[in-house]
N, C-alpha and C positions, 0 to 999 in steps of 0.2 A: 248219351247226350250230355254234354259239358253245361255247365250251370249259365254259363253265357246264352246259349242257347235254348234254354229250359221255357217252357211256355207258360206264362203268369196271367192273371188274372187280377184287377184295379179295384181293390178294395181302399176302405180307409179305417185307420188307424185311429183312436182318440189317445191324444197327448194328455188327460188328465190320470184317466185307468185303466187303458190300455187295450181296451174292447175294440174288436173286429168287427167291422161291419161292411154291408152295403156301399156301394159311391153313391148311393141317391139320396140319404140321411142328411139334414145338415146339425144335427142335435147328436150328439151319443144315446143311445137307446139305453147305457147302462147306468148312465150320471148327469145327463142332460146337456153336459159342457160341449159349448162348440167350437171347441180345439178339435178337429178332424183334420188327423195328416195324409194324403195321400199313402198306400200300401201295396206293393204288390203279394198276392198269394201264387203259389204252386199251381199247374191251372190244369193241373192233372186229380181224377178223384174218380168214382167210383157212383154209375147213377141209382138213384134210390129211387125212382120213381118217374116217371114222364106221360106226356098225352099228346094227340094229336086236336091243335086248332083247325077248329073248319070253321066254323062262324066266326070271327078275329073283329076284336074293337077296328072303330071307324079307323083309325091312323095304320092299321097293318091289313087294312080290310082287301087290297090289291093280292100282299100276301098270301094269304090261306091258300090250301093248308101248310101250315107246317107243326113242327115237332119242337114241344117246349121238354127241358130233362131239370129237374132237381138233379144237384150233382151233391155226392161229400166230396170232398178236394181233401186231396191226402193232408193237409195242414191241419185240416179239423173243420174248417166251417161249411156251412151248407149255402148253396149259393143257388137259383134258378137261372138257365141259359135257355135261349134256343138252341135245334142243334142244326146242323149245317145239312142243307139238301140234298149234299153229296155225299154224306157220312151211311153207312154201313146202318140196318138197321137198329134200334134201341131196344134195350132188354136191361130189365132190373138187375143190376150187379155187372153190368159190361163197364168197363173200364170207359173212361172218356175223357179228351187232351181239351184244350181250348184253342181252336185254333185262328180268332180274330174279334176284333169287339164290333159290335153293329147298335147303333144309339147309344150306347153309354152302359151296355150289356154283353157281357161275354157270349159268343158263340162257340159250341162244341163240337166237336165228332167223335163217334166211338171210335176205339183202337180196334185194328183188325186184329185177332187172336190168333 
């Protein structure tokens, strides 16, 4: 897959120290400065950990259930997704792409092996 095509994920950047983070932050978590540049990350990574919602806050309560994944994203940061309904079941260490944002949060699916 050609870098054009590569599947990323909407992070932000702080222009003062250069810490990664979250899009939902408006503060840098590392220096407080609210220089936050928009980022994209890799939106490929490897899940470390995931669960299944049945009871789901009032705003995704229609929702339920679905599958939330801690993902590492081969760049190095850790990021929490949901994963996609359609996506291949979840297992600690399965590889997983990003494959659209849903509210302002990366949605995933495993890679078929």
């Amino acid at each position: 897959m050609s870098n054009a095509t590569a599947p990323t994920v909407g992070l932000v950047r702080c222009a003062e120290c250069g810490k990664i983070d979250t899009p939902h932050r408006i503060v840098c978590s590392g220096c407080l400065s609210g220089r936050l540049e928009p980022y994209q990350a890799s939106g490929r990574g490897v899940i470390a950990s995931w669960t299944m919602i049945r009871r789901a806050p009032a705003g995704f309560k229609d929702e339920a259930p679905y599958a939330v994944a801690v993902v590492d994203l081969d760049g190095g940061m850790r990021i929490t997704g949901r994963l996609d309904s359609r996506s291949p079941p979840a297992a600690i260490g399965a590889r997983a792409v990003a494959v659209r944002s849903d509210r302002g949060g990366a949605v995933f699916a495993v890679e078929p092996q």
